[in-house]
Residue, then its C-alpha position, 0 to 999 in steps of 0.5 A: x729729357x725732352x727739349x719742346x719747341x716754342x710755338x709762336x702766337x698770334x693775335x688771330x690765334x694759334x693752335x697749340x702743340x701739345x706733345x707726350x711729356x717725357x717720363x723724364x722730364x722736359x725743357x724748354x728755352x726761356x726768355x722770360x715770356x714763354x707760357x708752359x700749357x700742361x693738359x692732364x688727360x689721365x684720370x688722377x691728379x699729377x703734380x707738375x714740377x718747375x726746377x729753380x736754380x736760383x734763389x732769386x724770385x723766390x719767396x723769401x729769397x729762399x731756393x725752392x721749386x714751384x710744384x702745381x698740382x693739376x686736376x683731371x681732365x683739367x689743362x693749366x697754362x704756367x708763367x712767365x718764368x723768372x730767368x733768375x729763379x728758373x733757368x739753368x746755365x742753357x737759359x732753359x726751365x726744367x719740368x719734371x712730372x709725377x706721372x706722364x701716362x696721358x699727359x701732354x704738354x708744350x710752350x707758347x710766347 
């Protein structure tokens, strides 16, 4: 499990980073404004994990994760996290992916 870097951006723009998403998984540190970007490059749908560690921010204050399918060809931007709901005692979202082959990730605030 991978931990990706933030990218910064700014009002004139910024050119995202994406990186291979790990086959098992990345993380990310979250303060409550980062902005995850998935871009599936493969030619079938994958679906996109976000892990919840607590309840809190959950529908029905129920502990669930929040699974996205993501088209493809298609890229998605996710976010913002809810710290309660989505970080793990390092302050960090965990992300898990039902395949990885041409997949491509990374996190912006």
């Amino acid at each position: 499990m991978a931990v990706l870097s933030t990218v910064q951006t700014l009002q004139a723009g910024a050119v995202a980073t994406l990186v291979s998403a790990a086959g098992g998984g990345d993380k990310f540190n979250n303060t409550g404004r980062e902005r995850f970007r998935v871009r599936n490059g493969s030619g079938a749908s994958i679906n996109v994990t976000f892990t919840a560690t607590g309840a809190a921010g959950c529908p029905a204050g129920t502990l669930h994760d929040q699974v996205v399918a993501v088209a493809a060809g298609v890229e998605k931007v996710f976010g913002p996290f809810d710290m309660a709901r989505f970080n793990d005692t390092n302050g960090q979202v965990s992300v898990g992916y039902s395949a990885v082959t041409t997949v491509t990730v990374g996190v912006e605030v």
